[in-house]
C-alpha positions as CSV (number, residue, x, y, z in Angstrom):
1,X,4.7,149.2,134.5
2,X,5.0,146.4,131.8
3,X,1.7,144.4,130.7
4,X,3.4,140.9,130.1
5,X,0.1,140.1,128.0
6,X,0.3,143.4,126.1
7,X,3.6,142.6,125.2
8,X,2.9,139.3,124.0
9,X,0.7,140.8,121.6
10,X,2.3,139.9,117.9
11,X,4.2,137.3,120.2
12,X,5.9,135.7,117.0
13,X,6.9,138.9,115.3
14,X,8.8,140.2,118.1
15,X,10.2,136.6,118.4
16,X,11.8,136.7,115.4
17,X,14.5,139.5,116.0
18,X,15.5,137.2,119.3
19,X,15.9,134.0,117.2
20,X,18.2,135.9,114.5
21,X,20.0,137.3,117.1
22,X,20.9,134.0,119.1
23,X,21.5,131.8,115.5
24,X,24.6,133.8,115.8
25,X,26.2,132.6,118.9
26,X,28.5,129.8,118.4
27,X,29.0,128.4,122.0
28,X,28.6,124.3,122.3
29,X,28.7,124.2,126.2
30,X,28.6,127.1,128.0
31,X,28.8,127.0,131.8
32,X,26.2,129.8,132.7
33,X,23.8,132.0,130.2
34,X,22.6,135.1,131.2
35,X,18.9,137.0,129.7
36,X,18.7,140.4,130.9
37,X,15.8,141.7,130.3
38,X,14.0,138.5,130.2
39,X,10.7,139.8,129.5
40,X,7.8,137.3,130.6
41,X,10.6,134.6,129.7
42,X,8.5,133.2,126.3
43,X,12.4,133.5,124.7
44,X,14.4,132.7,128.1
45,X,13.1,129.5,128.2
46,X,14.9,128.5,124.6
47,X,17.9,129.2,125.9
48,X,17.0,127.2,128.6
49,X,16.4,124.3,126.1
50,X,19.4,124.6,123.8
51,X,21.8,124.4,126.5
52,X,20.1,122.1,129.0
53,X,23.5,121.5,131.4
54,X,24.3,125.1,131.9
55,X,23.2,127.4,134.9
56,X,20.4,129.7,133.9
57,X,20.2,133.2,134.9
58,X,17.6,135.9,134.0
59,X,15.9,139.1,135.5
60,X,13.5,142.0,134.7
61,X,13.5,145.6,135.9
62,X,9.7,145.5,135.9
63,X,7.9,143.0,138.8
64,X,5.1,141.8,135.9
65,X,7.4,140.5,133.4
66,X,9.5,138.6,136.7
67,X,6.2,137.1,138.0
68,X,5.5,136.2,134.3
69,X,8.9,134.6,134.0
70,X,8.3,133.0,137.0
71,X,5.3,131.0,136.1
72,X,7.1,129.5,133.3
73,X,9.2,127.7,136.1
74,X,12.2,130.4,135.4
75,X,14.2,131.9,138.6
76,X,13.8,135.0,137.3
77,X,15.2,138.1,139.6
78,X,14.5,141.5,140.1
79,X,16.8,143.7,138.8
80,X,19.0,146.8,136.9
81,X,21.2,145.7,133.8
82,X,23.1,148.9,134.7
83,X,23.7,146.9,138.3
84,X,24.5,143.5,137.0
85,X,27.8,142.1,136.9
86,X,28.6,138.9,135.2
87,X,29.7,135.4,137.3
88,X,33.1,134.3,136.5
89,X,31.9,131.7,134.6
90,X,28.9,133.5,132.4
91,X,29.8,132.2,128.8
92,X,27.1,133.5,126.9
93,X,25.2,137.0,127.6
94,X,22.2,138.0,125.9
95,X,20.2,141.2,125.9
96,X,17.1,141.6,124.0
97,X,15.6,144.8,123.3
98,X,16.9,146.1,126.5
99,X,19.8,148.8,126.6
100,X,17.5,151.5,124.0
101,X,16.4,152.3,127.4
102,X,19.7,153.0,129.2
103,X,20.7,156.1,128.1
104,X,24.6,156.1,126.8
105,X,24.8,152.4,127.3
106,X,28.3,152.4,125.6
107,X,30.2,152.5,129.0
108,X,28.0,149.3,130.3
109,X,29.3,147.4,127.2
110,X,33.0,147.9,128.1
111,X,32.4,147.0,131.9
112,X,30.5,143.9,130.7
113,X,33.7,143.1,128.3
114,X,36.0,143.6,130.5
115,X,34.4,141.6,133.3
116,X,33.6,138.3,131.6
117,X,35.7,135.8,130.9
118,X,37.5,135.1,127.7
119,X,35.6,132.9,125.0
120,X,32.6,134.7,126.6
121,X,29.7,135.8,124.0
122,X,27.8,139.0,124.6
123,X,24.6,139.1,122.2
124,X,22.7,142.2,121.5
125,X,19.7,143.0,119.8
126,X,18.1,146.8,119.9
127,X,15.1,148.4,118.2
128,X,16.7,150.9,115.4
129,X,12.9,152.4,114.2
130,X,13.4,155.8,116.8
131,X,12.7,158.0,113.4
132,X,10.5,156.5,112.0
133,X,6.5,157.6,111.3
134,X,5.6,155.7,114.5
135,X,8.4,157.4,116.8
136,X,8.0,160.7,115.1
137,X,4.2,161.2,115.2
138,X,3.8,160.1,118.9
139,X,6.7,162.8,119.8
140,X,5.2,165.4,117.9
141,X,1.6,164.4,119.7
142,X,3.4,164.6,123.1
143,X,4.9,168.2,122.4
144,X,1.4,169.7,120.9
145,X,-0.3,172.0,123.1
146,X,-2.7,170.1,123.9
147,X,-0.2,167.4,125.4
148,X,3.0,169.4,126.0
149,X,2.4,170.8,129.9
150,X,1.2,166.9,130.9
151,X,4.0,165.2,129.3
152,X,7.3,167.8,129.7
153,X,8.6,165.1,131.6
154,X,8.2,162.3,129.5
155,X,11.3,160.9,127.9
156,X,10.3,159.4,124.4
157,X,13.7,157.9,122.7
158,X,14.8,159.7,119.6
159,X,17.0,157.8,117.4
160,X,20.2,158.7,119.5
161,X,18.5,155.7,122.0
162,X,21.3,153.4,120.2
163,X,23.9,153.2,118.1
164,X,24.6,152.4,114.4
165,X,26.2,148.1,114.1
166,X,29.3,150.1,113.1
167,X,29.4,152.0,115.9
168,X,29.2,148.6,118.5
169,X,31.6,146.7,116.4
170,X,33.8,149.8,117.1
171,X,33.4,149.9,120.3
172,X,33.0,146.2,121.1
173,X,36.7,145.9,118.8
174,X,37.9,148.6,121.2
175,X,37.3,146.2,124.4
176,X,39.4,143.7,122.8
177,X,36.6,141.5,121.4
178,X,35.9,140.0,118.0
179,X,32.3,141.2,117.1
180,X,29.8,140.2,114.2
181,X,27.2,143.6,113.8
182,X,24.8,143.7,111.3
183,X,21.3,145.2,111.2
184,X,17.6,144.4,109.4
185,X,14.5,145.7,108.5
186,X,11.7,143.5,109.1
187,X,8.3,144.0,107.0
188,X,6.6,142.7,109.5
189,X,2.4,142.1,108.4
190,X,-0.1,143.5,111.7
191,X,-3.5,142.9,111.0
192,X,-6.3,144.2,113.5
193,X,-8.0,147.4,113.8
194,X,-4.8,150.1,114.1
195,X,-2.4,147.8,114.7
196,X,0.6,149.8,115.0
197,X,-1.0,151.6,117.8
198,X,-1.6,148.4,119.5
199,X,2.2,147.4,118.8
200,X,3.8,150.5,120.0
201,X,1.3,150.5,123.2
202,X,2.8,147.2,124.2
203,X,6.3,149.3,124.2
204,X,7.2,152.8,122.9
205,X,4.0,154.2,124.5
206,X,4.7,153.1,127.8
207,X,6.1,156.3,129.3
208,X,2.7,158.1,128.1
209,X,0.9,155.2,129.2
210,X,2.8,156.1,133.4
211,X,2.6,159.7,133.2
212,X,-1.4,159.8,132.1
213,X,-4.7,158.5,134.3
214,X,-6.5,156.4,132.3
215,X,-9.0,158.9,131.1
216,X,-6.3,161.3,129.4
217,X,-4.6,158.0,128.1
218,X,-7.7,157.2,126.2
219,X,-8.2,160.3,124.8
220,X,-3.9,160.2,123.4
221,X,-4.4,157.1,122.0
222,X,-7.7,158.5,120.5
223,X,-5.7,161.2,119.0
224,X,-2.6,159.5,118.0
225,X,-4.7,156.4,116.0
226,X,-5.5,158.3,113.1
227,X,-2.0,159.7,112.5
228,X,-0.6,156.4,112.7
229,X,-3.5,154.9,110.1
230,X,-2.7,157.7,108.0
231,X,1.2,156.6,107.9
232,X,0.2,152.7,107.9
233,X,-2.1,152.7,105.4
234,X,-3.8,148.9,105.6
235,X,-4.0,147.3,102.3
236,X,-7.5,146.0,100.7
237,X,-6.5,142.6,102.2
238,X,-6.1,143.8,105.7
239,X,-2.6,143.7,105.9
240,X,-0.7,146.9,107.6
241,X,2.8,146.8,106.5
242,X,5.2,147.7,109.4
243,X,8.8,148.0,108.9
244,X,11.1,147.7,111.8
245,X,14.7,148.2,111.8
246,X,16.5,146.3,114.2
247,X,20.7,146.4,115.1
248,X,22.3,143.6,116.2
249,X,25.8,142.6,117.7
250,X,27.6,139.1,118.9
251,X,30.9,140.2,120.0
252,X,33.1,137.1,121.8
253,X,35.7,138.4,124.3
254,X,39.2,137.8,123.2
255,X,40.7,134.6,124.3
């Protein structure tokens, strides 16, 4: 399950990455634009806003985020990315911090390529941070003793989740499109008590969050909030420094 206000948590800092991402796309009047993985729709709805005339289509794989989407007047469905398949006239296609949960996503890509139409833009933007201390420290948590027998089947990404940029502009180039990759690191500033535990418990800690009752998931968190304060040292100020790799790609299909 997704908390829609969890998420929102640090609402403009995981903004930011969406923003960059969609400066990129060129398109003056597309006909439809897709947002999978639309999230509680906070984003969706600026899409909605720079291109007023065309058709709007989003979904969610979780119910929350599509009932959040919902009340911001989005028509928001239900549904698997790995299921969707583009309208003939989809022009642009974004997906925000979505496919580092599809394992080997790369084939998804092509059928997306090869199904939409030409001129099409297909916009990508996925979390890159899989080894760093935040990723590493809650993996190494999970597989302690203490953890290990309640959590052996718990999948927590490792930084195979996604590729490099280089790798999707291969890939992308492969499917016949032109394709603009790049990645960034944000230094992003939390402030709070342990805020990179609250930031990773809005995401990465969901699986641990499903697979625990909510006593055991107090007692992990109690556990993991040290390690994390003892990688993300908060300065005299406040300020916790968190730096967040993110890879990005805007590849247009071939005309």
């Amino acid at each position: 399950m997704w908390d829609p206000a969890k998420y929102l948590d640090y609402a403009d800092l995981r903004a930011r990455p969406f923003h960059d991402l969609t400066s990129r796309i060129t398109a003056a009047a597309p006909r439809r634009v897709v947002d999978l993985g639309c999230g509680p729709g906070n984003l969706t709805v600026s899409l909605r806003d720079r291109w007023p005339t065309a058709a709007l289509e989003c979904g969610d794989s979780s119910p929350e985020m599509v009932t959040a989407a919902r009340a911001r007047g989005l028509d928001a469905a239900l549904l698997d990315v790995c299921d969707w398949t583009p309208a003939p006239d989809t022009d642009v296609v974004v997906s925000n911090a979505v496919l580092q949960w599809v394992p080997d996503h790369g084939p998804l890509l092509r059928r997306w390529a090869a199904e939409l139409p030409p001129g099409a833009f297909l916009a990508v933007q996925v979390p890159g941070n899989f080894d760093a201390p935040s990723h590493v420290l809650t993996r190494e948590l999970a597989a302690s003793p203490r953890w290990a027998s309640r959590l052996a089947e718990v999948v927590l990404r490792e930084d195979d989740a996604v590729s490099t940029p280089l790798g999707y502009a291969n890939l992308l180039a492969d499917a016949g499109c032109g394709v603009d990759a790049w990645e960034t690191t944000y230094v992003q500033p939390l402030h709070g008590p342990r805020p990179v535990l609250e930031w990773i418990t809005g995401t990465a800690l969901r699986p641990v969050r499903a697979a625990l009752n909510d006593v055991e998931w107090e007692q992990f968190r109690a556990e993991l909030a040290p390690l994390l304060d003892g990688a993300y040292p908060a300065r005299a100020d406040g300020t916790t420094w968190f730096e967040f790799r993110r890879v990005f790609f805007v590849a247009r299909v071939s005309a």
